[in-house]
N, C-alpha and C positions, 0 to 999 in steps of 0.2 A: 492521450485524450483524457480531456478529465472527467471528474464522476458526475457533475452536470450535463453534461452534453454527452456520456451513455447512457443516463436514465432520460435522458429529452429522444434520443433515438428509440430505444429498447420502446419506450413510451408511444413512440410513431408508431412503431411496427405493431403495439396492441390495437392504437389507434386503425392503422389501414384494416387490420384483421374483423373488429367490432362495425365500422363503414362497410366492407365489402357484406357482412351476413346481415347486416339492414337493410341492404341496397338486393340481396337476392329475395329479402323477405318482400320487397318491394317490386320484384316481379323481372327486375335486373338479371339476366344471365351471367355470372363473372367468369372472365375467359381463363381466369389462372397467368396470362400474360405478365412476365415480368419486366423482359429486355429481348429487345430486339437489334440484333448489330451494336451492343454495348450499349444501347438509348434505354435509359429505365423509366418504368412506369410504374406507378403505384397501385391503381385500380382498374383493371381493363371491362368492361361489361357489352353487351349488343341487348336491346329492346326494342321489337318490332325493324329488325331490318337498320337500326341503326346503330351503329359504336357510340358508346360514353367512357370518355377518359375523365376521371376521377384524379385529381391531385391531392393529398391529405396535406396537411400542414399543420405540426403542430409547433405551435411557437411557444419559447417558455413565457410567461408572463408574470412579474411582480403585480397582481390584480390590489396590493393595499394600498402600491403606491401610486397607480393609476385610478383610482377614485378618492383620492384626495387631492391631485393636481391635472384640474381639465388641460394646463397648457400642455403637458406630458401625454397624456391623453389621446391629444390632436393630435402631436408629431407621430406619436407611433400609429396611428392609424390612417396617416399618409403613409406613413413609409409601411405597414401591411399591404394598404394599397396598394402602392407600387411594388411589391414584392409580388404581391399574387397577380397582377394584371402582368406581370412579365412572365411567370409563369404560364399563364396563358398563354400569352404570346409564342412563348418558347416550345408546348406543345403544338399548337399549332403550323408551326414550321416543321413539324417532324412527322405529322399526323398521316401521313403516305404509308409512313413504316406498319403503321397499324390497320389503316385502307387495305392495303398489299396484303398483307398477316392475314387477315379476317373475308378478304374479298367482298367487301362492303363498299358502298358509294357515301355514305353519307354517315359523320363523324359530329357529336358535339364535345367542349371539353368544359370542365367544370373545376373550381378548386373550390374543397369543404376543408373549411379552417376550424379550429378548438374556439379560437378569439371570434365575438362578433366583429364584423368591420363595416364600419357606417361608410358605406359610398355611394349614395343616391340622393343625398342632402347637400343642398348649395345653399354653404354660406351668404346672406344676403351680402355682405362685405368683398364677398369676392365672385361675384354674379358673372360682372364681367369679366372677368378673368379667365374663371371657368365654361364660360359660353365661348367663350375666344378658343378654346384648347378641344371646343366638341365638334 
């Protein structure tokens, strides 16, 4: 493994560590949960009766050369998009394991990234496009 991609891990793992003691200052219970039947999780919490699954993500980012070309810009922040929304996806198909764990009914799941990620803006140019795909 190379020395980028164990300081991008090593880096996650401050990351989750820093998110979970915001998230209790914030009134979040963190369950310590980490894997359950080999399924890992990042952030486990219950507030008021319900579970929050927390995904971290830290992606590395070139930030000098992503504010000097918007077209670079865009692509990667689709393709975060669709990274985190399959994340999503993919706790959700698994979210029983923690239902079951916890003996809870009601589960939300959330991914906090390092990167902002613009996904609530439609492009005029691609209105319809994007209204087709909602």
């Amino acid at each position: 493994m190379g020395s980028r991609k164990r300081f991008q891990i090593h880096a996650g793992f401050i990351f989750e560590r820093k998110v979970a003691a915001d998230l209790s200052k914030l009134g979040f219970a963190v369950t310590g949960i980490k894997r359950i039947n080999r399924a890992e999780f990042d952030i486990v919490t219950v507030r008021d009766d319900t579970v929050y699954n927390f995904q971290c993500k830290n992606n590395w980012i070139d930030l000098s050369k992503l504010e000097t070309d918007r077209r670079l810009l865009a692509r990667y922040n689709r393709s975060l998009e669709r990274y985190y929304r399959s994340a999503l996806s993919k706790e959700k198909n698994r979210e029983g394991l923690l239902l079951g764990e916890l003996r809870l009914a009601k589960i939300e799941h959330y991914v906090i990234s390092r990167f902002p990620v613009i996904n609530r803006v439609i492009s005029y140019n691609r209105l319809a496009k994007t209204v087709n795909q909602i």
